[in-house]
C-alpha positions as CSV (number, residue, x, y, z in Angstrom):
1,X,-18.5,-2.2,-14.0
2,X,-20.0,-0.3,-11.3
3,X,-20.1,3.4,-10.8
4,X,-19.2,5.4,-7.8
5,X,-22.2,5.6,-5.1
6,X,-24.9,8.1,-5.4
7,X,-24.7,9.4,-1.7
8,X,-20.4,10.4,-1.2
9,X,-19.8,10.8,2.1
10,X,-18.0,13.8,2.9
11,X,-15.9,12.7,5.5
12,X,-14.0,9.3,6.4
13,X,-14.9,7.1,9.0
14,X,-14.7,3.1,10.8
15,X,-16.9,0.3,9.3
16,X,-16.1,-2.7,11.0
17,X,-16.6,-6.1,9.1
18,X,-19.8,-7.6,10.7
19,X,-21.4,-3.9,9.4
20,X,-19.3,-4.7,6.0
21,X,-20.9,-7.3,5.6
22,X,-24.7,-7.0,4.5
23,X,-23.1,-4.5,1.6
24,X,-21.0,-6.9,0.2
25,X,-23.4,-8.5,-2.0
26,X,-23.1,-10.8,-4.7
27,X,-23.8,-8.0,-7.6
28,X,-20.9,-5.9,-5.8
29,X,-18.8,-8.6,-6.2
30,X,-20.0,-9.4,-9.7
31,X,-19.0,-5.9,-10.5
32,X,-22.5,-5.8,-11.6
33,X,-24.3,-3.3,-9.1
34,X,-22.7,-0.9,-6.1
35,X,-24.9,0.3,-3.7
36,X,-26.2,4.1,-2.9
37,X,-24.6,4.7,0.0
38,X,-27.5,6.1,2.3
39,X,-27.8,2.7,4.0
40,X,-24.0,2.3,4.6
41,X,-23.6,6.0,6.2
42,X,-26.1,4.7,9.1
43,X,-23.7,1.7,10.4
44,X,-20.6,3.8,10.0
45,X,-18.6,5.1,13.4
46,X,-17.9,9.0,12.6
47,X,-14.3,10.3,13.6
48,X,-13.8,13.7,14.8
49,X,-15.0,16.7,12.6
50,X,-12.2,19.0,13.5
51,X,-9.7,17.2,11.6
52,X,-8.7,17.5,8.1
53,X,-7.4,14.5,7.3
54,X,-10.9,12.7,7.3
55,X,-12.4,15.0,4.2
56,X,-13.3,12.6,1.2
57,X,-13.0,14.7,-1.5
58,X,-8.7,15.0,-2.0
59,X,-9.4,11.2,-2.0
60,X,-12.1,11.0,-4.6
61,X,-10.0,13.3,-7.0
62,X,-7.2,10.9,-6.6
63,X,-8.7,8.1,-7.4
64,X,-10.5,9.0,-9.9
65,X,-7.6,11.0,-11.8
66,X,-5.7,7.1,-11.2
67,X,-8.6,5.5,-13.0
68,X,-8.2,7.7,-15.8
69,X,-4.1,7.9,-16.2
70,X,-4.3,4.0,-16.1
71,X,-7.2,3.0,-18.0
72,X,-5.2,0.8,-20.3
73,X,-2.9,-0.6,-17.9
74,X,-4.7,-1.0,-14.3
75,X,-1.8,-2.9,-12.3
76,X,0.3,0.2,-13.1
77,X,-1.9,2.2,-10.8
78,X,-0.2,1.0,-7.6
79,X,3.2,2.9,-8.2
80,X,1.3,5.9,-9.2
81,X,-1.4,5.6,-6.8
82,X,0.6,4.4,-3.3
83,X,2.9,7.1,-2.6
84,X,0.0,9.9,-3.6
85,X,-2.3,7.8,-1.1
86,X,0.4,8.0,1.8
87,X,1.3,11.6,1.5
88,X,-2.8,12.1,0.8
89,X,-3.7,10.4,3.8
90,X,-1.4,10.8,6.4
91,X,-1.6,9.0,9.5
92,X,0.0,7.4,12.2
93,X,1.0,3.8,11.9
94,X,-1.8,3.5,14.6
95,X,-4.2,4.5,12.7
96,X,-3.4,3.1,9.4
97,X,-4.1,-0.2,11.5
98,X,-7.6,-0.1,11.9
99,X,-9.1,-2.3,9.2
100,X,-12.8,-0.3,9.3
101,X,-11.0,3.0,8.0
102,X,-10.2,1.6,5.3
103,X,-13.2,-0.7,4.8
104,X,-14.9,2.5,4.5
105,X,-12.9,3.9,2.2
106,X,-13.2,0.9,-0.3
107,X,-16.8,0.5,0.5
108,X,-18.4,3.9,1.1
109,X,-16.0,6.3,-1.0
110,X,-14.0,3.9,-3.6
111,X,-16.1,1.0,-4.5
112,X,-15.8,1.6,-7.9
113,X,-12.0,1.7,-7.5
114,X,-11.8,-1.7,-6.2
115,X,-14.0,-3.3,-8.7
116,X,-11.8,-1.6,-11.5
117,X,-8.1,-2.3,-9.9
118,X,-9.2,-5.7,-8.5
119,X,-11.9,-7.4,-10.7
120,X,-10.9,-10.7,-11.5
121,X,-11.1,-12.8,-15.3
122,X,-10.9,-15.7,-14.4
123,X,-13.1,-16.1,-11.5
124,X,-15.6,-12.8,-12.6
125,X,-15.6,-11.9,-9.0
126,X,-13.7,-9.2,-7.1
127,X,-12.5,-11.1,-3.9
128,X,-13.7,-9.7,-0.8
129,X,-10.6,-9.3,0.5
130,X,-10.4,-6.1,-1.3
131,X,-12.8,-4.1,0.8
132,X,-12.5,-5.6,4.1
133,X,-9.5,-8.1,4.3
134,X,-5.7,-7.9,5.7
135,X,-3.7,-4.9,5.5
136,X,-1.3,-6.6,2.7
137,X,-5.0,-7.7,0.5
138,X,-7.2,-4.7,1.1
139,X,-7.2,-2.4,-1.8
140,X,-6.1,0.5,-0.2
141,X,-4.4,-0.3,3.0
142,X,-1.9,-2.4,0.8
143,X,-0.9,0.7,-1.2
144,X,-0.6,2.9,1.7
145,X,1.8,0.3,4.1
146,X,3.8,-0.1,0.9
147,X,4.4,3.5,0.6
148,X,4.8,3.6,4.4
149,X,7.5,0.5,4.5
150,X,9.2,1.4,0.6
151,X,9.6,5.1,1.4
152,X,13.4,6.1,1.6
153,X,12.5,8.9,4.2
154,X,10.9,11.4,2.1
155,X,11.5,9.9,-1.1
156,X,8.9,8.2,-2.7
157,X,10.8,6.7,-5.3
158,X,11.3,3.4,-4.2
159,X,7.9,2.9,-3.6
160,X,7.2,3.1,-7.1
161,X,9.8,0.6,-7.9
162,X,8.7,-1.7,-5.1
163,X,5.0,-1.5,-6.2
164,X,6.0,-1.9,-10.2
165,X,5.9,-5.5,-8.5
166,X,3.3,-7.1,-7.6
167,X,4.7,-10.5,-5.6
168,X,7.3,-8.0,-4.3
169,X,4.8,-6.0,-2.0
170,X,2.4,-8.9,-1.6
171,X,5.3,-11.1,0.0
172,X,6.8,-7.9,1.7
173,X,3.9,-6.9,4.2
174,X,3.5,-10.3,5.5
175,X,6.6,-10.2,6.7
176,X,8.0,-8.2,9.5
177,X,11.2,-7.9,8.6
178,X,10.1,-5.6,6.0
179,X,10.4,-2.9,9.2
180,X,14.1,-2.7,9.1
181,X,14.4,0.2,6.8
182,X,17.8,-1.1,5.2
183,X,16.1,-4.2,4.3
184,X,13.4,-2.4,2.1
185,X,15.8,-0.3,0.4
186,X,17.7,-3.5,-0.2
187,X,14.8,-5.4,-2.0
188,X,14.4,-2.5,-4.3
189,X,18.1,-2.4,-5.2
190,X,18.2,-5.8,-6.1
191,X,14.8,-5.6,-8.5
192,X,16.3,-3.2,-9.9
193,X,19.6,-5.1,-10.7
194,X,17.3,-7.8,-12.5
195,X,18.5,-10.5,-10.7
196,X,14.9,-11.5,-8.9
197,X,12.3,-10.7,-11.5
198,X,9.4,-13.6,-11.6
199,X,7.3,-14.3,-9.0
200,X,8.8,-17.7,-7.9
201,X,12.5,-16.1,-8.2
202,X,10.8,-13.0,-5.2
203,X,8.8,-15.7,-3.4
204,X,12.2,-17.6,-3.2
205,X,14.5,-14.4,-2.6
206,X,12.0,-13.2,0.2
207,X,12.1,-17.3,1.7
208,X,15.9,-17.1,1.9
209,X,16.0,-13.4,3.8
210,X,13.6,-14.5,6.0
211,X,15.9,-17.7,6.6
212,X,18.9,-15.9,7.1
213,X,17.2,-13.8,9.0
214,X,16.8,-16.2,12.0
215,X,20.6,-16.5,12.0
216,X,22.0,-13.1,11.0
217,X,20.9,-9.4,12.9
218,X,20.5,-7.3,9.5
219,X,20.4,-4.5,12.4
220,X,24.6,-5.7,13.0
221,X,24.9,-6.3,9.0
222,X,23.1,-3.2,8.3
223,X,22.8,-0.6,10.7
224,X,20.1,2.5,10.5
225,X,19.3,5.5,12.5
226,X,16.7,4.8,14.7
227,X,12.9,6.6,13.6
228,X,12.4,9.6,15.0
229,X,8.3,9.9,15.9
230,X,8.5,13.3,15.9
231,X,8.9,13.6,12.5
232,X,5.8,11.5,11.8
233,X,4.0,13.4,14.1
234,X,4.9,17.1,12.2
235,X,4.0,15.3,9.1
236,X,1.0,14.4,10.5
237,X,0.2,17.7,12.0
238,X,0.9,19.4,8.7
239,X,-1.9,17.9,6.7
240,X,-4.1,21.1,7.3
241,X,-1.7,22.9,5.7
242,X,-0.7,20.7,3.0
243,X,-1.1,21.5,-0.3
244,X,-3.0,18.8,-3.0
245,X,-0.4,16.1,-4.1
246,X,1.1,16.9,-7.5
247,X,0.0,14.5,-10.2
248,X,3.3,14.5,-12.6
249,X,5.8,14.6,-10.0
250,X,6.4,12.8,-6.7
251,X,4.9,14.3,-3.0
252,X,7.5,14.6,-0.4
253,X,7.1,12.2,2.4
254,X,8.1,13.1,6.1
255,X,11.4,14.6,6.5
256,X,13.3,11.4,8.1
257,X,16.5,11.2,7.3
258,X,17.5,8.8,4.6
259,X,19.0,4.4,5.3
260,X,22.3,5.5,5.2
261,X,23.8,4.0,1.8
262,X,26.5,1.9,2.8
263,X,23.6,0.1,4.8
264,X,22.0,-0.4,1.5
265,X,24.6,-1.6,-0.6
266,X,25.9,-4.6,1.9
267,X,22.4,-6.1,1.8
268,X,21.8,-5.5,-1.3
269,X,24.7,-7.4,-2.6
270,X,24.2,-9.8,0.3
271,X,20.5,-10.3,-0.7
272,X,21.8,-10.7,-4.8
273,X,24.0,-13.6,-3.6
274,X,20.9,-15.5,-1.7
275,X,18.9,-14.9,-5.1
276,X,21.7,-16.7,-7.4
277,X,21.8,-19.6,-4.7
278,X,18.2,-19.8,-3.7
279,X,16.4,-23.2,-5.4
280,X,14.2,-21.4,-7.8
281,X,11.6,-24.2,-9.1
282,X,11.7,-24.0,-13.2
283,X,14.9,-21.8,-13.0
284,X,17.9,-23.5,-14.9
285,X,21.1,-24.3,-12.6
């Protein structure tokens, strides 16, 4: 597999896809070969220098200490790795949707990340989707918007739980629904009640909600406190400050207030009742 690239950049910054591109060889894909870096760091767009938030280095320890704690078990990386990436990196939902940031990070900082999460058996490729493709596919931005979107306020716990599922967060981001912070909260309750564990039972859990969702206003069924953006914006703020994420316990996330519980529990056990009448293909009746 390929090792990190000789020339780090120090600092984050946009690559958009056409400049993506030429770096995206067949050897990188292979996992055979990376690149050294020098030629990227001349087609990237620099952000500004006077903010923290952009320095490579908490990012590089992170990923690397997530290669070693999960050698043996990759997949298991994304519980670990998501909330520690949010509360790492913290941006604006703005920011966080601009592709070329994090096509930079995958392929001027973390290459060798995404060939070891995301290289594939059975087609000996890594799909290039992984450095510069959709929020929901690319490497990192998928593990940051699940953090962002699982988070219960400040506590990162459900995001581990959501992301100790891999069709549950693929299926999740593509949907918008996923934004009604009940809703979230609701999925995870109802993985955790066992009731929607194979990919075809989430695939046909998350069909139904969306269904239901056309005729029902989970806002009415479910109510929540509306985001403050102030709090995002402290958070945000506070990143100079911030000390390193800890490694054995959870980071705190932004101070929101938490989906008020009662929210929760009606969808959850409205959501448990789509799952046991949803047509599940290969499920027994």
């Amino acid at each position: 597999m390929i090792d990190k690239p000789h020339h780090l950049p120090h600092r984050l910054g946009l690559l958009s896809a056409t400049a993506a591109d030429p770096f995206l060889t067949e050897d990188l894909l292979k996992g055979v070969q990376g690149h050294g870096g020098v030629d990227l760091a001349k087609v990237v767009e620099p952000l500004p220098e006077d903010d923290v938030r952009w320095e490579v280095e908490p990012l590089r320890e992170l990923i690397e200490d997530a290669m070693h704690a999960f050698r043996d078990n990759r997949t298991q990386a994304d519980g670990w790795l998501a909330p520690r990436l949010h509360a790492t990196l913290r941006l604006t939902r703005r920011e966080a949707a601009d592709r070329r940031l994090w096509s930079h990070l995958a392929l001027a900082v973390a290459p060798d990340y995404v060939a070891w999460r995301h290289f594939s058996a059975s087609t000996s490729k890594i799909n290039p989707a992984r450095f510069k493709g959709a929020l929901d596919r690319q490497c990192f931005s998928r593990l940051w918007w699940a953090a962002e979107m699982f988070r219960n306020g400040g506590d990162y716990a459900p995001v581990e739980a959501a992301c100790a599922n891999q069709d549950l967060i693929h299926s999740a981001l593509r949907r918008d629904l996923i934004d009604h912070r009940p809703t979230a909260q609701a999925l995870v309750r109802v993985l955790g009640r066992g009731v929607a564990t194979t990919g075809r039972e989430i695939e046909g859990l998350m069909t139904a909600v969306n269904a239901a969702g056309a005729t029902l206003v989970y806002d009415a069924l479910a109510p929540d406190a509306p985001r403050d953006p102030d709090v995002s914006r402290r958070w945000v703020a506070q990143a100079e400050t911030a000390p390193p994420v800890p490694r054995r316990s959870l980071p705190e996330g932004p101070e929101e207030e938490p989906v008020p519980e009662e929210s929760v529990t009606t969808l959850a056990d409205f959501f448990t009742d789509l799952v046991e009448s949803a047509p599940v293909r290969g499920r027994s009746a």
